[in-house]
N, CA, C and O of each residue as an XYZ file, in Angstrom:
464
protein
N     -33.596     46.956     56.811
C     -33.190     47.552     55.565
C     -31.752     48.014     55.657
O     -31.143     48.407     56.652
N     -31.395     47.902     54.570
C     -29.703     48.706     54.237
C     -29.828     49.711     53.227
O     -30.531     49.765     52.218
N     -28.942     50.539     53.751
C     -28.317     51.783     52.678
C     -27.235     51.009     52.152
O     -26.700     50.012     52.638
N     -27.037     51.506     51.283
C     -26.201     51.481     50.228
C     -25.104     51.549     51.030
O     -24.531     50.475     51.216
N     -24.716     52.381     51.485
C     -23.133     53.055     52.358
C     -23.246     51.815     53.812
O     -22.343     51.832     54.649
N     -24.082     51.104     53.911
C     -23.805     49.980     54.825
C     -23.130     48.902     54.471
O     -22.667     48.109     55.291
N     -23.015     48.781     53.124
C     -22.795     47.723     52.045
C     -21.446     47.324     52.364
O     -20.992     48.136     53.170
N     -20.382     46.180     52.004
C     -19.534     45.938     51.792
C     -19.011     46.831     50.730
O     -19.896     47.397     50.088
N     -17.662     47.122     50.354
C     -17.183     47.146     48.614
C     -17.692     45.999     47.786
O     -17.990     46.176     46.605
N     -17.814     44.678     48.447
C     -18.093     43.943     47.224
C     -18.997     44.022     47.245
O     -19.253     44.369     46.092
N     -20.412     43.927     48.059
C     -21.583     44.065     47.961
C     -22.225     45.568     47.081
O     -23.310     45.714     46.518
N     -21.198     46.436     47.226
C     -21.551     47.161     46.639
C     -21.108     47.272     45.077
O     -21.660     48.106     44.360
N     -20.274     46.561     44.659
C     -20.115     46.198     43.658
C     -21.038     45.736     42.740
O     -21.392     46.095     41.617
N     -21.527     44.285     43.983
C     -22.886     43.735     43.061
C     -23.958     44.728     42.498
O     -24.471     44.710     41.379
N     -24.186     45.627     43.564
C     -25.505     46.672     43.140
C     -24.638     47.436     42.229
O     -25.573     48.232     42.149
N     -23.746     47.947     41.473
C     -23.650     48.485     40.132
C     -23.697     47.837     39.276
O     -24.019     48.475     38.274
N     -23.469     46.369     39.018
C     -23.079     45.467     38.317
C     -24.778     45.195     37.760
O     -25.347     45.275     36.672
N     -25.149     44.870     39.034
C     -26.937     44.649     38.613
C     -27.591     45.683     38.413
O     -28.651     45.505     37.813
N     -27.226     47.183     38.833
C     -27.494     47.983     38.173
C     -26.970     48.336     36.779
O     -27.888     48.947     36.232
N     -26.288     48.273     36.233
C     -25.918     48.717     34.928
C     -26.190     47.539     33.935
O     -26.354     47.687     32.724
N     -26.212     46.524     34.510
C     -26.723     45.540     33.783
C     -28.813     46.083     33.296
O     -29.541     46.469     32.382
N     -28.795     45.848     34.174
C     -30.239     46.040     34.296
C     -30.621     47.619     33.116
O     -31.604     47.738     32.384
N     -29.856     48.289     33.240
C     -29.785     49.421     32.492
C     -29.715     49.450     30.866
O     -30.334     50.025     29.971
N     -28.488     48.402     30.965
C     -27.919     48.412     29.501
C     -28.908     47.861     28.506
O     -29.084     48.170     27.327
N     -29.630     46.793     29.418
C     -30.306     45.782     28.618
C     -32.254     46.242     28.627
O     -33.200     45.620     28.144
N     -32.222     47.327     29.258
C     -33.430     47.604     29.633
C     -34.843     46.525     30.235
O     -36.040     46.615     29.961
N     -34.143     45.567     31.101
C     -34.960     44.826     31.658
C     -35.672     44.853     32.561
O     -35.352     45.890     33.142
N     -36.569     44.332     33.177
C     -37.343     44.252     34.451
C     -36.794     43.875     35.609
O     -37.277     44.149     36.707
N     -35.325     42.960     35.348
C     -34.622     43.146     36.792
C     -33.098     42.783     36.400
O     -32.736     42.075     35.461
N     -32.543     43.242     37.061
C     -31.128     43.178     36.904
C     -30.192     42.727     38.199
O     -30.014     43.548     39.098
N     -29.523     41.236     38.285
C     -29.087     40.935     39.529
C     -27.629     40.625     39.065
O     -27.128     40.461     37.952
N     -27.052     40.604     40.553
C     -25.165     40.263     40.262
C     -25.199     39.151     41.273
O     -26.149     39.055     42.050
N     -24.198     38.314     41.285
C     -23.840     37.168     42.164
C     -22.384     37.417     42.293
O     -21.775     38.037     41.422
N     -21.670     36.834     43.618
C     -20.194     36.944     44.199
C     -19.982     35.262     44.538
O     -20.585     34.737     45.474
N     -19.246     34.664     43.842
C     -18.580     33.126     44.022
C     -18.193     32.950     45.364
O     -17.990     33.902     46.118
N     -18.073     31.675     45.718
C     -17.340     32.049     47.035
C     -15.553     31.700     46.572
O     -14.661     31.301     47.321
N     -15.499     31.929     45.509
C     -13.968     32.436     45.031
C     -13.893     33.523     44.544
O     -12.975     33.776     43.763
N     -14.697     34.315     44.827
C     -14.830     35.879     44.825
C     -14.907     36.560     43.399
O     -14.893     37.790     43.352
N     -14.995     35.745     42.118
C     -15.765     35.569     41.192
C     -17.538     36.414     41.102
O     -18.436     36.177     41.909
N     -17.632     37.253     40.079
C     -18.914     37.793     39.867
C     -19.416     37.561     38.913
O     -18.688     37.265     37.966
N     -20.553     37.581     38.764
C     -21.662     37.215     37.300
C     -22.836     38.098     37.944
O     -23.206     38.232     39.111
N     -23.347     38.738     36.541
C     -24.192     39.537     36.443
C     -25.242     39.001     35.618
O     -25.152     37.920     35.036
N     -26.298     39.813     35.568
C     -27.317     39.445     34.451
C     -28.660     39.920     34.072
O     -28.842     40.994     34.645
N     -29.368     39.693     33.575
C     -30.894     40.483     33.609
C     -31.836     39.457     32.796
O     -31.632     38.549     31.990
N     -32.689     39.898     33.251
C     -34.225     39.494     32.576
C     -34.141     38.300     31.130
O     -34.210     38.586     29.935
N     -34.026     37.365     31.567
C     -34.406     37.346     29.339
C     -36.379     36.890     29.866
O     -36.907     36.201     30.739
N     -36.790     37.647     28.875
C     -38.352     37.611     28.277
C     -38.268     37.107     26.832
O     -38.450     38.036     26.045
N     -38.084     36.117     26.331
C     -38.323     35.825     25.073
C     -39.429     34.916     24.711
O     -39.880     34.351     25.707
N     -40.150     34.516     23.344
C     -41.299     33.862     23.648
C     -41.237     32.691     23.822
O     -42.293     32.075     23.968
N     -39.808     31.903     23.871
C     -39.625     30.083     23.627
C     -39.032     30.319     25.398
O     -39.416     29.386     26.103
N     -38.260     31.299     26.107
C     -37.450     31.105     27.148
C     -37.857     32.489     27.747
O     -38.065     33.589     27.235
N     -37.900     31.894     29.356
C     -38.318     33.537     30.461
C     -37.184     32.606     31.056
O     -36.945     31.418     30.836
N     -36.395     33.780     32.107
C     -35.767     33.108     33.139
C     -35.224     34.550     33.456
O     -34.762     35.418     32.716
N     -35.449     34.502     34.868
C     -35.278     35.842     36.161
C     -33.543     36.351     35.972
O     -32.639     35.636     35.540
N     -33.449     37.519     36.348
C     -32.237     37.691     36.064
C     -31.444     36.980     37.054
O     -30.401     36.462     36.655
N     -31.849     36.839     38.596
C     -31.200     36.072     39.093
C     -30.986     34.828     38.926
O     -29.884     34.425     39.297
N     -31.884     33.898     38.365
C     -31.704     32.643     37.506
C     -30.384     32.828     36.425
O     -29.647     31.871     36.187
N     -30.225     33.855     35.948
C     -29.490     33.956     34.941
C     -28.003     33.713     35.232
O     -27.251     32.909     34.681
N     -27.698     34.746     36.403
C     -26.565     34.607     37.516
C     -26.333     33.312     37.857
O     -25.198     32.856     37.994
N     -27.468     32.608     38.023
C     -27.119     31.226     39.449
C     -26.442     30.484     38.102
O     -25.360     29.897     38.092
N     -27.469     30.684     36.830
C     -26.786     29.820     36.097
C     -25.956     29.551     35.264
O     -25.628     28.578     34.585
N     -25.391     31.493     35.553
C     -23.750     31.125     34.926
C     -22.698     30.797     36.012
O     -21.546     30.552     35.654
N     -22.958     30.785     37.020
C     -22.411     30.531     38.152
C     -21.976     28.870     38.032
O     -20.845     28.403     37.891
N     -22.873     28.382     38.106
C     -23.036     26.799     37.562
C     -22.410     26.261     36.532
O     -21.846     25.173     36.650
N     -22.420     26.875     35.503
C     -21.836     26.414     34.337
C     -20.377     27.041     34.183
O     -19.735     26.718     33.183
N     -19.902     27.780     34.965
C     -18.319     28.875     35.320
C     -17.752     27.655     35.832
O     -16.572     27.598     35.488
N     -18.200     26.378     36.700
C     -17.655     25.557     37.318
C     -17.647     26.049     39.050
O     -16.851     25.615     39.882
N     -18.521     26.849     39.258
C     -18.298     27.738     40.464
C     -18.794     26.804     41.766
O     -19.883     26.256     41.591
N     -18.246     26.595     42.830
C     -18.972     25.778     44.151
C     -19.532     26.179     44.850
O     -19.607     25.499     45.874
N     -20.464     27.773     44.840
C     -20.986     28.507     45.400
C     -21.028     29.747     45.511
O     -20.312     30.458     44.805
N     -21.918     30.277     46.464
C     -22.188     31.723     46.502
C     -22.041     32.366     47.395
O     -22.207     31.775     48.461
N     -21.816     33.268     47.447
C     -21.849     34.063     48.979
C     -22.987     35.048     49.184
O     -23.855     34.916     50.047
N     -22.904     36.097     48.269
C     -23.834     36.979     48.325
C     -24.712     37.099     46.691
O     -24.194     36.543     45.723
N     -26.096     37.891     46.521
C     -26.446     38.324     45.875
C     -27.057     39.469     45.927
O     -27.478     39.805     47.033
N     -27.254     40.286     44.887
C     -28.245     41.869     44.489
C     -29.186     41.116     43.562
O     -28.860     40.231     42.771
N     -30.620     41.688     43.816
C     -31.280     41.519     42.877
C     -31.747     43.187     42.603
O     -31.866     43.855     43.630
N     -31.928     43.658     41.712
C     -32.625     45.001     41.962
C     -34.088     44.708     40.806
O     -33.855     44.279     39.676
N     -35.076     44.903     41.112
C     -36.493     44.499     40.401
C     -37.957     45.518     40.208
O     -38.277     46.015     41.287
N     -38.585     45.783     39.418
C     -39.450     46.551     39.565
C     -40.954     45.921     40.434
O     -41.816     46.561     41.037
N     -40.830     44.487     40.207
C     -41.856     43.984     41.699
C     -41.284     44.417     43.164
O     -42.083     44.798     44.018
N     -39.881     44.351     43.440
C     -39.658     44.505     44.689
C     -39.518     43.182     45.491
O     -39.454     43.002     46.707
N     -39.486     42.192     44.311
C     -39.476     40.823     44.899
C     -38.412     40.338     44.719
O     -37.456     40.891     44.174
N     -38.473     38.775     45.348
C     -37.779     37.681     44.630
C     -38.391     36.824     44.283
O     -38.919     36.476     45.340
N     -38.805     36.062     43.417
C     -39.682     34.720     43.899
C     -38.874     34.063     44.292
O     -37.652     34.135     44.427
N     -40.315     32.757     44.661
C     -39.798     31.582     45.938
C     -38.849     30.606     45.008
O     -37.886     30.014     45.494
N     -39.165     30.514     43.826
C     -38.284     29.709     42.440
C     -37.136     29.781     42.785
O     -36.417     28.917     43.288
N     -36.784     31.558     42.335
C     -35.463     31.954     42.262
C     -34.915     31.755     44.122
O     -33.916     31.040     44.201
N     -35.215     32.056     44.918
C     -34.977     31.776     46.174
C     -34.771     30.202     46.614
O     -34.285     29.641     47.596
N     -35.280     29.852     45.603
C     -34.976     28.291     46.582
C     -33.406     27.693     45.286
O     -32.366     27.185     45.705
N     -33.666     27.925     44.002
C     -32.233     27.862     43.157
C     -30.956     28.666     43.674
O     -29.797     28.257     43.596
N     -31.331     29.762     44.164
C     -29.842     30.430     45.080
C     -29.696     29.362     46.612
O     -28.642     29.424     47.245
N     -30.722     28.519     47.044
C     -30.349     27.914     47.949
C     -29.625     26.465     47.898
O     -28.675     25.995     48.525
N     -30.424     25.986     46.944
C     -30.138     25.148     46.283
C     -28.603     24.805     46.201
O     -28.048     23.757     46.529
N     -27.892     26.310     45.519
C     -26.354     26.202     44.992
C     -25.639     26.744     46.383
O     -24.842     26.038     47.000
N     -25.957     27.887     46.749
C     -25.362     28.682     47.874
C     -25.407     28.057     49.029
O     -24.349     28.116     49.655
N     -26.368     27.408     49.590
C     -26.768     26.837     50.967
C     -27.139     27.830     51.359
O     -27.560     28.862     50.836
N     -26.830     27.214     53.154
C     -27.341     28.121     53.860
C     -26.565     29.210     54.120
O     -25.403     28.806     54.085
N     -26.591     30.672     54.423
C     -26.065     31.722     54.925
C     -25.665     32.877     53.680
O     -25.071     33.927     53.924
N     -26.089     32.481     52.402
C     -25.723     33.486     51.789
C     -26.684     34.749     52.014
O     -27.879     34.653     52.292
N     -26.180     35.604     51.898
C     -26.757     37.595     51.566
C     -26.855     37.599     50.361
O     -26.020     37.308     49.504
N     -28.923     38.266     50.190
C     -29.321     38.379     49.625
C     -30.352     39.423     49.641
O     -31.529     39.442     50.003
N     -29.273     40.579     48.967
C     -30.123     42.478     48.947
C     -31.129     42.473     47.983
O     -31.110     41.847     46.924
N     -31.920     43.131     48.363
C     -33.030     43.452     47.251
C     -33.523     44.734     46.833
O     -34.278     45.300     47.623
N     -33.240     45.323     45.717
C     -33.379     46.568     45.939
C     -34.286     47.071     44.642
O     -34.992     46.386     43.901
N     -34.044     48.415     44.620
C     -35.222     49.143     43.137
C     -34.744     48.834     41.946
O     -33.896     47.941     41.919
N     -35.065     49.341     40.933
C     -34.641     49.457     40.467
C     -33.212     50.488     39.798
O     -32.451     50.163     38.886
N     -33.205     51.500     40.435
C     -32.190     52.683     40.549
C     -30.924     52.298     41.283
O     -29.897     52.978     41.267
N     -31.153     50.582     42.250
C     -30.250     50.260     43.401
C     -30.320     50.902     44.906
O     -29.513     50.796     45.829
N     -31.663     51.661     44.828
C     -32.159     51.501     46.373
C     -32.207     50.251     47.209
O     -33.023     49.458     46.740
N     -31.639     49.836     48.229
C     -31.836     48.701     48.906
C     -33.001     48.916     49.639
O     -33.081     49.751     50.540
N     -34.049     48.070     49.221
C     -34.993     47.397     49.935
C     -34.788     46.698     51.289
O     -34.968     47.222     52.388
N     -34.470     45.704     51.100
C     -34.135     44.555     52.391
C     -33.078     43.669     52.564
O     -32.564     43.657     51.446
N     -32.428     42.912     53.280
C     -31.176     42.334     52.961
C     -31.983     40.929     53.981
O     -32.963     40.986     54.722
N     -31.119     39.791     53.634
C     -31.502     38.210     54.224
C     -30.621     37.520     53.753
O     -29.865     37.816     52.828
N     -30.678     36.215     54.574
C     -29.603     34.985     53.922
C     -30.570     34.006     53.760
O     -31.672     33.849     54.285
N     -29.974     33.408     52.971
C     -30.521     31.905     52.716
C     -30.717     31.128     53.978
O     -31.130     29.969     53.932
């Protein structure tokens, strides 16, 4: 596990970003992504009844469509405490191998940290 104060600045960036995201929009999870051109995208939850897609889905896939060639790190912050294996294998998918990937509360408690 990581504290918060273990974090990078940019990593800690992501966890406000996915926190206030997550806030503004009152969703079930709120995640940030870091380009590996040091580029960020944020995002949250959409629940609608034609389209669901994870907030980290949301990230990967403005990431994708930014023209971006990858990832370095991500925050997810979630009220499961998860990630799914979906969203985990689409951040691998784009990122490869070795990206950081925090997981935390919803408030931006860090849970656990891993790479791809």
């Amino acid at each position: 596990m990581s504290a918060p104060s273990d974090l990078s600045a940019e990593d800690k960036k992501l966890v406000t970003l996915a926190r206030a995201t997550r806030a503004r929009t009152r969703a079930a999870e709120g995640a940030a992504v870091r380009d590996s051109d040091g580029r960020t995208y944020a995002g949250a939850t959409v629940d609608l009844p034609s389209l669901q897609i994870s907030a980290l889905g949301v990230c990967v896939a403005m990431a994708v469509a930014s023209g971006s060639r990858g990832l370095e790190a991500a925050v997810v912050l979630s009220e499961s405490g998860a990630v799914s294996t979906d969203d985990l294998a689409a951040l691998t998918d784009f990122a490869g191998a070795g990206a950081v990937v925090h997981l935390g509360d919803p408030k931006g408690a860090l849970l656990s940290t891993s790479t791809t």
